[in-house]
C-alpha positions as CSV (number, residue, x, y, z in Angstrom):
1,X,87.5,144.0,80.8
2,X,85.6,140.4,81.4
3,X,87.6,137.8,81.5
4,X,86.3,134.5,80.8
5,X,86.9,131.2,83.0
6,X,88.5,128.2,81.8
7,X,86.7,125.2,82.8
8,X,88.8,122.4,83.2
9,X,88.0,119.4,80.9
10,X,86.9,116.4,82.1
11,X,89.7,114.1,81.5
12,X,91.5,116.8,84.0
13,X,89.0,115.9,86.7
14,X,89.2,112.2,86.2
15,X,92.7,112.0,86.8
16,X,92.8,114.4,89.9
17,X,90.3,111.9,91.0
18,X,92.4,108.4,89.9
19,X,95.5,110.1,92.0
20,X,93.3,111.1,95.0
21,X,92.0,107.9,95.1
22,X,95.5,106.5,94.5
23,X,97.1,108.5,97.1
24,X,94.0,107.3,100.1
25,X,94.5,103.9,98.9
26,X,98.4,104.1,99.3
27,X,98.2,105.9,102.9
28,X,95.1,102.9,104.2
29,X,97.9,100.5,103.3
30,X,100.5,102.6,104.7
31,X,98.4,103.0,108.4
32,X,97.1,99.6,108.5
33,X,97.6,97.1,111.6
34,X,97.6,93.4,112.5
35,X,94.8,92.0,114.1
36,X,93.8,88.9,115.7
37,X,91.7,86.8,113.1
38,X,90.3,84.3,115.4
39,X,87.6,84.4,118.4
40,X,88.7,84.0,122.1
41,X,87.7,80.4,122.0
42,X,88.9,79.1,119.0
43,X,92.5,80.7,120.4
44,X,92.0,79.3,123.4
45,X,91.4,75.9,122.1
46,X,94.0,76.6,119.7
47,X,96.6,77.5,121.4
48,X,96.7,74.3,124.0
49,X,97.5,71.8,120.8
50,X,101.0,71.3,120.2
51,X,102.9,71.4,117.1
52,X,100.1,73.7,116.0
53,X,98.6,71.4,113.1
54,X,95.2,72.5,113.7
55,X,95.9,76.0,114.0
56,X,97.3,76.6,110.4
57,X,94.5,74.9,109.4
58,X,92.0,77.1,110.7
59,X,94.1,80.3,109.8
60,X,93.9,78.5,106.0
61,X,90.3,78.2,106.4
62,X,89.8,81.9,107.0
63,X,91.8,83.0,104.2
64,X,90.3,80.5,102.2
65,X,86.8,81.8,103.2
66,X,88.0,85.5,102.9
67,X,89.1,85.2,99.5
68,X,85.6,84.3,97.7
69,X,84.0,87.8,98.2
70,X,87.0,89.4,96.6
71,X,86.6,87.2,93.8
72,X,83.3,87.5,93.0
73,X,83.4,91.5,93.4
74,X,86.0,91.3,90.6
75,X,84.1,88.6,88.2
76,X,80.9,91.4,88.8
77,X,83.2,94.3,88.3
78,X,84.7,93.2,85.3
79,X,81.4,91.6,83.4
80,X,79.9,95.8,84.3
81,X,83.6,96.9,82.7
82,X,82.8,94.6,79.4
83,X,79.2,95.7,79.2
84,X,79.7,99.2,79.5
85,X,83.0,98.9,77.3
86,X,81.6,100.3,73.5
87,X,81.9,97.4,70.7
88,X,84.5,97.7,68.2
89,X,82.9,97.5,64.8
């Protein structure tokens, strides 16, 4: 006779998606490399200075400079979390 399909629901489909995207996120940090973080001439000019005082502050700088865009995607991502959250009544 007919038989009649099961959809699956959609809480099914969100988390195959939340463990797909899980998994890809867990193998980009397995596969990642180390890079250089610093132009040719800033190495160059870097690398001459001993005891390396001016180096650690550039590398600070960088991170220091890297860090702002992550924070403000998260301040945007959470204020879009709370306004799309329902209100409690």
């Amino acid at each position: 006779m007919y038989k009649r399909k099961i959809k699956p629901n959609k809480i099914e489909n969100k988390a195959k998606s939340s463990m797909t995207l899980l998994v890809g996120f867990v193998i980009a940090l397995l596969y990642s490399t180390n890079s250089s973080a610093q132009c040719a001439m800033c190495r160059a000019v870097l690398e001459t200075e001993e005891g390396g005082v001016k180096a650690e502050a550039v590398n600070d700088g960088i991170v220091y400079l890297m860090a702002f865009p992550y924070i403000l995607v998260a301040i945007i991502g959470y204020v879009i979390y709370k306004s799309r959250k329902p209100k409690a009544t």
